[in-house]
N, C-alpha and C positions, 0 to 999 in steps of 0.2 A: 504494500500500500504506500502510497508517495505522500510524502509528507508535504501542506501545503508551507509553502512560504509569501509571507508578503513585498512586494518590492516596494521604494519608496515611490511618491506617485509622477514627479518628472520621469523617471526611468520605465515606468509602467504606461506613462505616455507615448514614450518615443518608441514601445515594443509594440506597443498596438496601431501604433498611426504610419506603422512599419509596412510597405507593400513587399509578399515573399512572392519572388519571381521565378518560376520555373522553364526554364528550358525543356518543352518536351521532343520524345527522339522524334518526331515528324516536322520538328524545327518551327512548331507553333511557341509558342509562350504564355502561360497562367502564370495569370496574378492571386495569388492567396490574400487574403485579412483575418485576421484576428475575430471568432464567430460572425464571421458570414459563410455561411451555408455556400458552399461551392457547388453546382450541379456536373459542372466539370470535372471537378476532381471526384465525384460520385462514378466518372464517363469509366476515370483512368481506374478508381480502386474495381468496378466490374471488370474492364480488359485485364488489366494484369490480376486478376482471381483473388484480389486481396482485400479488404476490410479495413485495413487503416494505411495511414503514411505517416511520414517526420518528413520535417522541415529541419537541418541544423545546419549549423558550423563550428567550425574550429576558431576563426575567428577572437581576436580581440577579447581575450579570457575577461574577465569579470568586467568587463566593456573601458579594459583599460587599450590606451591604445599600442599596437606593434609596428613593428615594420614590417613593411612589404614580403620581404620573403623569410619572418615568422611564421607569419600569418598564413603563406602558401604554404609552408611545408607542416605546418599543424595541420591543416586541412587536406595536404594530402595524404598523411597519416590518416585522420579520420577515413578517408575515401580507402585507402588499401584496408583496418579494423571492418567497415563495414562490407567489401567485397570478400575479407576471406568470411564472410557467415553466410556469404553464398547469394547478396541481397546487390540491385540491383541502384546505381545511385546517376542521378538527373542531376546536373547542372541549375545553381540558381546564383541568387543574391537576394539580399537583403537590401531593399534603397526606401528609404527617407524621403517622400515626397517632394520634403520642402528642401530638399540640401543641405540640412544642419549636419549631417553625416554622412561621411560617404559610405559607397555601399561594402559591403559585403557579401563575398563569397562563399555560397551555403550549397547545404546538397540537398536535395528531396530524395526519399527512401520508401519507395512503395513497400509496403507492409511489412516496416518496422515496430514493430510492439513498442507502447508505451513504456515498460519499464526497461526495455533495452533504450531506445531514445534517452530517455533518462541516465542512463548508467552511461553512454558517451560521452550527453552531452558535460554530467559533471566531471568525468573523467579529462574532458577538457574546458574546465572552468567555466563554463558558461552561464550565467545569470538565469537564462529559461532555453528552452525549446518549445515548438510548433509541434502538435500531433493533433490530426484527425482520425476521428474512428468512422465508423458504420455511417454515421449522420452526413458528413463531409461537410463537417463545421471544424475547422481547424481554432485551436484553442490554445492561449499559452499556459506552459507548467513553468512554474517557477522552480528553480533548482538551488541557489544558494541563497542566503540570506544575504538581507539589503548590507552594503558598508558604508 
């Protein structure tokens, strides 16, 4: 069971007013939010046989900032973790509407179980992750506590 944490509410702003960008392999692009009911991403969990997704990155651990090629090669770690369980990872980002932040580099992971999403993303620092189940309401879990 996941423990909830709360984040403080500037940073629980800028997670939810967050557009997750997905690269799908037909070279279209879904935009995720934060519980809006995606019917698309309902399209992709029926094509690939699956019931839920994640949304992560490796990114900018406790949304401190890195540089450039930290940040790539944590996220390519993540990407090699979740292809050796044999799971299947989309190309995205993470982009800020308004440009207060630039974007990052995330992965979508069709039917990734919540408490594995979970167990990545805190395995590399990260404040929350994205996961949609059955609904194709993508939703944030908070992962660490506020600092």
């Amino acid at each position: 069971m996941q423990q909830a944490v709360e984040p403080d509410s500037a940073l629980e702003a800028a997670y939810r007013g967050t557009h997750y960008e997905v690269q799908l392999p037909d070279g279209e692009r879904l935009t995720l939010r934060v519980e809006v009911v995606s019917p698309a991403l309902r399209l992709i969990h029926e094509r690939c046989g699956v019931t839920c997704s994640a949304f992560l990155t490796a990114w900018n651990p406790h949304s401190v900032p890195q540089s450039a090629a930290l940040n790539a090669a944590a996220n390519q770690q993540l990407q090699q973790r979740l292809a050796a369980q044999g799971l299947d990872c989309w190309p995205g980002r993470g982009r800020d509407p308004h440009g207060k932040w630039p974007p990052e580099a995330s992965l979508f992971v069709p039917g990734l179980e919540l408490a594995s999403a979970c167990f990545h993303g805190r395995h590399f620092g990260q404040n929350a992750i994205l996961h949609a189940g059955e609904d194709a309401m993508p939703r944030l879990v908070w992962l660490q506590p506020p600092r």
